[in-house]
C-alpha positions in Angstrom: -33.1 86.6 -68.7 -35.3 83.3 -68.2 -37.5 82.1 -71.3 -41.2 81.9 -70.8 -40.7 78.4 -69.7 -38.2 78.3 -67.1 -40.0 81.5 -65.8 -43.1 79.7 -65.4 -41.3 77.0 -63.8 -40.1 78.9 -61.4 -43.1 80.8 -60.8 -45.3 77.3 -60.3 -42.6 76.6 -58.0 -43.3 79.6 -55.7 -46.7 79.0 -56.3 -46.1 75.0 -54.4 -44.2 76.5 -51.5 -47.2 78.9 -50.6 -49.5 76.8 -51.7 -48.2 74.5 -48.8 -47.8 77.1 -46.5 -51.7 78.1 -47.0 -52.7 74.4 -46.5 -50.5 74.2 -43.2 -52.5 76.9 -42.0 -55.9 76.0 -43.6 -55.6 73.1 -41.9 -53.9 74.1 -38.7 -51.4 71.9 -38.4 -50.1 71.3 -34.9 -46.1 71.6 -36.1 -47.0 74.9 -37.2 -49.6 76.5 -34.4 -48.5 74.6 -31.6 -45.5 77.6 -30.5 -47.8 80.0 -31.5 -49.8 79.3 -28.6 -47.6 77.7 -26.0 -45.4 80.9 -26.8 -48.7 83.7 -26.5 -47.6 85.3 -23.4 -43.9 85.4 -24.2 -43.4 87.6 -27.1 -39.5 87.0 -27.6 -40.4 83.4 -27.9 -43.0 84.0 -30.3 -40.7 85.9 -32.6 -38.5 82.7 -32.6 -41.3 80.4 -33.5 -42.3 83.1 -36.4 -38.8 83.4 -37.6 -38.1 79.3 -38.0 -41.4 78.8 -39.6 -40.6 81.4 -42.0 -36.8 79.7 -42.4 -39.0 76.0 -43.0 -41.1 77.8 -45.6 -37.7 79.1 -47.6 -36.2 75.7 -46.8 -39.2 74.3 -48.7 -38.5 76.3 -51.6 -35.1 74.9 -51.7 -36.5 70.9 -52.0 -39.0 71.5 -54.9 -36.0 73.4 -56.3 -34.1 70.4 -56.2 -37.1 68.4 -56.8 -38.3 69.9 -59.6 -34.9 71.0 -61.2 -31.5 69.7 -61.7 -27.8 70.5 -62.4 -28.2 70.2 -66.2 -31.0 72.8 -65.8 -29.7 76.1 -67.5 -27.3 78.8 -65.6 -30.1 81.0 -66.1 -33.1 79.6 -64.2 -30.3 78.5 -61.1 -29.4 81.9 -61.4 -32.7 83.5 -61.0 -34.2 81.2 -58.9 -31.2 82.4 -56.1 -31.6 86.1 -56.8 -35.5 85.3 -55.8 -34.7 84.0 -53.0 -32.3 86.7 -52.1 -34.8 89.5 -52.9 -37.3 87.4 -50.6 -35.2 87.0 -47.4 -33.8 90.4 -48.2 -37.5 91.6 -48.0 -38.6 89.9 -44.6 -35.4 91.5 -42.9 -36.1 94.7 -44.7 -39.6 94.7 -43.1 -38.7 93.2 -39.9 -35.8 95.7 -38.8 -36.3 98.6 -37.2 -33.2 100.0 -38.9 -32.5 99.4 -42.8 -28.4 99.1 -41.7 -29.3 95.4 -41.7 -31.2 95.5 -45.0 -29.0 94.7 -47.2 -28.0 92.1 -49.9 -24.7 91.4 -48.3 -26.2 91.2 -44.8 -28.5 88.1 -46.5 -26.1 86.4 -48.3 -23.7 86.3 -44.9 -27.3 84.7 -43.1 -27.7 82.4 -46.3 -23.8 81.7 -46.0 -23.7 80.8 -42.1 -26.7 78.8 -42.3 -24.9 76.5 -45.7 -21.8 76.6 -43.1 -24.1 75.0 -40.3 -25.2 72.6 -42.6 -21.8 71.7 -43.6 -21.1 71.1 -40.0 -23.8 68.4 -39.1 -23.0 66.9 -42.5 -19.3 66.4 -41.4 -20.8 65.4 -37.9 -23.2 62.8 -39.5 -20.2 61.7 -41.9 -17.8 61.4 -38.8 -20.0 59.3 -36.8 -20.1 56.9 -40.0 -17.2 56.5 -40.3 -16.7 55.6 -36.0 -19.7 53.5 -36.2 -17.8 51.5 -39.3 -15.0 51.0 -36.9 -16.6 50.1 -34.1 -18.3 47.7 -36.6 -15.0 46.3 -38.2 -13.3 46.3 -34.4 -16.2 44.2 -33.1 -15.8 41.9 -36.0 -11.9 41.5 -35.9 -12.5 40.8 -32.2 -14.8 38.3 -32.5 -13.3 36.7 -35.6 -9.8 36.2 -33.2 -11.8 35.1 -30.4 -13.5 32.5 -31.7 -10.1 31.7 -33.6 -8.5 31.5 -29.9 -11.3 29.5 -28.7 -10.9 27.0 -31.8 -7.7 26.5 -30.7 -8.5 25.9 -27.2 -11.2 23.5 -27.7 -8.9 21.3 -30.2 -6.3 21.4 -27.3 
């Protein structure tokens, strides 16, 4: 159970992440209404533009999380902040299926699970191509550190 403080932590939190969803749409920003429209006579697409807006605004609750808390934060308020987040994605799929099969915790924590394996993905992609740009760095340098050794030589010649 979360003390007063950490529960009103997280709750100011929550309070951020819609509060920045309501000025998005106050202020209709073009990132978030531009589908909406270009999408208005193909309902499939639309759904698609609905659904990753919605995964941006849990994304968002993620950063402040990270922003606004840290690792040395207690087990309790990690803890509760996930189960939140849980019951909140659990709720959007509960409303959004037509069937309730899908409704369920494990069915969200194998989304929530897929999409940290994704991530993992273009984080190994990113770190890969660091690493092959490094090389390409240190080969161009070798090369052109024997070259202009080769050429020294020439030119004393």
């Amino acid at each position: 159970m979360l003390n007063k403080p950490d529960l009103l932590g997280v709750l100011s939190l929550m309070e951020k992440a819609r509060g920045d969803l309501v000025s998005r749409t106050a202020h209709e920003s073009p990132d978030l209404f531009r589908n909406f429209f270009e999408f208005e006579n193909n309902f499939d697409m639309l759904n698609f533009a609905f659904e990753r807006e919605f995964n941006l605004w849990i994304d968002k609750h993620f950063e402040m999380f990270d922003k606004y808390f840290n690792d040395s934060d207690s087990f309790h308020i990690n803890d509760s902040f996930k189960k939140l987040m849980v019951e909140l994605v659990e709720s959007r799929v509960i409303r959004t299926s037509t069937t309730n099969d899908l409704a369920s915790k494990d069915f969200c924590i194998s989304l929530l699970s897929e999409k940290v394996s994704i991530l993992n993905k273009f984080i190994e992609v990113s770190q890969n191509s660091e690493k092959q740009y490094q090389r390409l760095l240190y080969s161009y340098q070798r090369d052109k550190t024997l070259f202009d050794r080769e050429f020294k030589k020439l030119m004393e010649e």
